[in-house]
N, C-alpha and C positions, 0 to 999 in steps of 0.2 A: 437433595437440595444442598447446595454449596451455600457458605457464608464468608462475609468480609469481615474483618480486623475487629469490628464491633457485635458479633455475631448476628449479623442483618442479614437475613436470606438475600441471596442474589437472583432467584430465581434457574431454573433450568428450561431449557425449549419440552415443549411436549415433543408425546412418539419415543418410537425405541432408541436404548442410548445403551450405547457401547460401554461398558464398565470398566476401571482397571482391572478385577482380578480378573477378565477373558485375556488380560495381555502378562498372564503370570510367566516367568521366564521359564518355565518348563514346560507350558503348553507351544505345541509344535502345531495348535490352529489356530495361534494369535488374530484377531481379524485387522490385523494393522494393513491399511491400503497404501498406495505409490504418494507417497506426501512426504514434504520433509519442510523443515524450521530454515526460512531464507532471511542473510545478512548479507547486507553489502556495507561492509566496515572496513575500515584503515588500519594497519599494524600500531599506529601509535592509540587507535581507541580500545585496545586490547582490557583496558581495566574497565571501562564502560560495558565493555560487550561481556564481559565473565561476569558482574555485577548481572546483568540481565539476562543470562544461563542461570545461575544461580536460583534466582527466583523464579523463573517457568521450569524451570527442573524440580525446583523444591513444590512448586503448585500444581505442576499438571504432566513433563516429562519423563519422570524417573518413574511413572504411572504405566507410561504409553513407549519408551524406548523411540522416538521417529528421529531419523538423522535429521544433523545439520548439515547446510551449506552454505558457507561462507564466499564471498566475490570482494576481489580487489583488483582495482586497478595497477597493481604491483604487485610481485611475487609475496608472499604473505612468510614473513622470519618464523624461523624454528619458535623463537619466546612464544611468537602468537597462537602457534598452531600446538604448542605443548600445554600451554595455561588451559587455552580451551579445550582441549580433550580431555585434561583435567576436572572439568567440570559436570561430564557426562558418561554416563554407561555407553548411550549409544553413539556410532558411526559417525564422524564431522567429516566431513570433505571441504577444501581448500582449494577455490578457482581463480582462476585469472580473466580478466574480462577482457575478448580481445580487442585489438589496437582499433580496427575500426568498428566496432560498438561504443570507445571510448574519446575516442577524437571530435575533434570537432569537426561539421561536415562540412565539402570545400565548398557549400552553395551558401556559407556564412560570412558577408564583410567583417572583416576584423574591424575598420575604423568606424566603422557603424555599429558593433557589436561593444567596443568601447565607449562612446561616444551614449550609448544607451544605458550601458554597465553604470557612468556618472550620474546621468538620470534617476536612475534607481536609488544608488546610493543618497543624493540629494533627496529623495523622496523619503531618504530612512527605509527600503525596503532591505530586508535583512538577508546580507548573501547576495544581495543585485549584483554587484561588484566583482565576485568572486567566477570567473570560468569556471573552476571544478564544482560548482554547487548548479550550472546551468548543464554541465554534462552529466551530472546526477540526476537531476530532472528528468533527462532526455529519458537516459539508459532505465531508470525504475518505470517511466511512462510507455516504450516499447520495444525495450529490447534485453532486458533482464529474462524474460521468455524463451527470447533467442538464443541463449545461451546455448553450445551442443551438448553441456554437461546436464540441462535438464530437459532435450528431448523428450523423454519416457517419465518424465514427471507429470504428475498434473494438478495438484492440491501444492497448496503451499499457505504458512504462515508468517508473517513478515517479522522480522525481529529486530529490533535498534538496539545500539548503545545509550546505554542509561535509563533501560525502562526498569518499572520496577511493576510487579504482577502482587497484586495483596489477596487473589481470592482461588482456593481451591477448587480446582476444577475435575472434575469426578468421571467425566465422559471423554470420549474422544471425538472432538470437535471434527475432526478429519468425515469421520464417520458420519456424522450427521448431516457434512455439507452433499457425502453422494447420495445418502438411503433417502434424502429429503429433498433431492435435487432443484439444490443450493448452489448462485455463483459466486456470491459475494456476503463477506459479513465483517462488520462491523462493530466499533464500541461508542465511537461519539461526531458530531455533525461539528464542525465548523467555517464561519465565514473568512474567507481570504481576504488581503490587502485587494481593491480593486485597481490599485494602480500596477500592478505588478501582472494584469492580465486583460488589460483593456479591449483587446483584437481576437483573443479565445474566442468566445460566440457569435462574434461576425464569422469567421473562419470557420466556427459550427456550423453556424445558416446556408455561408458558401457551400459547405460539404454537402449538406443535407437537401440542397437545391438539385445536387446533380444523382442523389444516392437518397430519394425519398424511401426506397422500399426497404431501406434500413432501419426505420424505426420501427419499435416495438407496437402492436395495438395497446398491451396494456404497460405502455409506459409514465414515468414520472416528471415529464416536463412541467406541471405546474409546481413542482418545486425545486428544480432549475430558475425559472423566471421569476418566480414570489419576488414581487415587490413591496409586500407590506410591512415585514418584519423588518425589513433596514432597505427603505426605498435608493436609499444616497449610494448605496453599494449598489442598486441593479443598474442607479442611471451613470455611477461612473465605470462600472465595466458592462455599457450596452443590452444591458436588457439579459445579465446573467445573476441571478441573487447572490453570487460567488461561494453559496451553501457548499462544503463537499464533505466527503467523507474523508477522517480523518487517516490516511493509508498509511500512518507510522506504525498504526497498528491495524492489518488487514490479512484476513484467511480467504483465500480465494481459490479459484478452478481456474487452469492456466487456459482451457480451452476457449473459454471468451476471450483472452487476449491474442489466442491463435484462430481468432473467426475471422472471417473476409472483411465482415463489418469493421472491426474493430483495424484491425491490421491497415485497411484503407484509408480507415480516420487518422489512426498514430501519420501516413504517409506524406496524408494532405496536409496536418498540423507540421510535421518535423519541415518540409517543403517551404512552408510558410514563414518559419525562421523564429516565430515564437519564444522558440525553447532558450532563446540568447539573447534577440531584438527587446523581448520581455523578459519577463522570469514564471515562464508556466510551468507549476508544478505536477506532478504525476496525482498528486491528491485533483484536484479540479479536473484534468485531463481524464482521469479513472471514474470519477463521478459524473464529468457529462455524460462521457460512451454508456455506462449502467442505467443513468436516466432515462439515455434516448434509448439506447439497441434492445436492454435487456428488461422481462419481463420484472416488474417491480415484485410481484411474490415469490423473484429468485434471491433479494436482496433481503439481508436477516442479521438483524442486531445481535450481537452476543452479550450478556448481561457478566461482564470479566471487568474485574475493576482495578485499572491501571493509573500511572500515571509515568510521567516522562521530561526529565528536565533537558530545555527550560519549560515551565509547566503552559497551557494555556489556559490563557486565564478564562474564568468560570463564566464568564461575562460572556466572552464568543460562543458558548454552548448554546444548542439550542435545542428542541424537539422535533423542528425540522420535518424529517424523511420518517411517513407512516406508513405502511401498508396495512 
């Protein structure tokens, strides 16, 4: 049993859990599988990002030795790549994302894409404005996958600047996601701006007209569409509750994002133009495809208690997503 800052048990998943001392540095049977700790960070967020090594290294890495890998849109400087190896026993790799994973695509009007950038902004949506935070969007929602550097990957942990981790964690999360075949997990639910994703579920529905045998039998559409908990969110983005899973912090299995299902949906959305016309985020995007495609008893809270500035506020939480 792990505990947080106040010694409140956090709880652990039942079933067998991988320990640290099986990952003692002189056992040559480590059970450590193809996983590794994923950032997509900027040279200048270099004190952010060592702030949030720090703390999963101090709670749960320096336990389990799994490499990082770091992606930027630009060559990543010596400072960057010296601080953060500083921070860890284990292996950092340092990628570059290429030019067209990170462009914008030519089926994008720019004065349309402006002209909507204002909109947003007027609206107060935060980052509307900003290209590189719609090409971020894009790239985390399906093409961080693509990457050639993680072919042969398939687990991954997502990691930002400025998180901070308060709870020891005693297992190897990695391990639990394949011996319990796990896609996806989670720490907390929240609802997005509706205005920032008005056309998402239409765009769903479209898909799903042409691509029924994609959904799952035991999937979680009724908490996709929940209209009771905040009716005004489902009716101003069309019949979507805008619930998702918060992916700033997310452990997942890269082969759902490598399925036909999924792959076809990122195609039909990025086509769509969403990703710029609006501001759809890779959280909402990652949360319908798991609602609709994937079996919901593959989806699994982790009881890891984070948090991440700027913080959200306690208010958008919710309970949301049960299986």
């Amino acid at each position: 049993m792990t505990s947080d800052p106040n010694n409140e048990p956090t709880g652990e998943p039942e079933g067998k859990l991988w320990r640290a001392d099986e990952y003692a540095a002189g056992n040559p049977d480590a059970p450590r599988i193809n996983a590794t700790l994923l950032s997509l960070v900027r040279n200048e967020e270099v004190e952010g990002m060592v702030q949030s090594m720090m703390d999963l290294e101090r709670t749960w890495n320096s336990k389990f030795n799994y490499p990082w890998s770091f992606f930027n849109d630009v060559p990543f400087t010596e400072e960057f790549k010296t601080r953060t190896q500083a921070v860890t026993k284990a292996k950092c790799n340092y990628y570059q994302i290429p030019k067209e994973h990170w462009d914008v695509p030519s089926w994008i009007n720019n004065d349309l894409f402006e002209e909507s950038a204002e909109i947003l902004k007027e609206q107060e949506i935060q980052y509307g404005n900003l290209v590189s935070y719609h090409q971020m969007c894009r790239w985390n929602s399906g093409l961080f996958y693509r990457h050639p550097a993680l072919q042969q990957t398939r687990y991954y942990w997502r990691v930002e600047p400025k998180v901070h981790f308060f709870c020891d964690v005693d297992y190897d999360v990695f391990r639990y996601m394949a011996d319990h075949n796990k896609t996806y997990g989670f720490t907390v639910n929240l609802y997005d701006a509706p205005q920032s994703i008005p056309t998402l579920w239409p765009e769903t529905l479209k898909f799903l007209a042409v691509h029924p045998e994609y959904e799952s039998e035991n999937n979680a559409r009724e908490w996709l569409v929940d209209s009771t908990r905040r009716p005004e969110h489902n009716i101003k983005a069309n019949g979507y509750s805008t619930c998702h899973f918060w992916s700033n912090f997310e452990i997942a299995d890269m082969d759902f994002w490598r399925s036909k299902a999924y792959g076809d949906y990122f195609d039909h959305l990025d086509r769509a133009g969403g990703f710029f016309y609006e501001r759809w985020g890779d959280a909402p995007v990652h949360s319908i495809a798991l609602g609709l495609f994937e079996d919901a008893s593959k989806i699994h809270w982790y009881a890891i208690c984070i948090a991440q500035y700027p913080q959200a506020k306690i208010t958008d939480q919710i309970e949301g997503f049960a299986i």
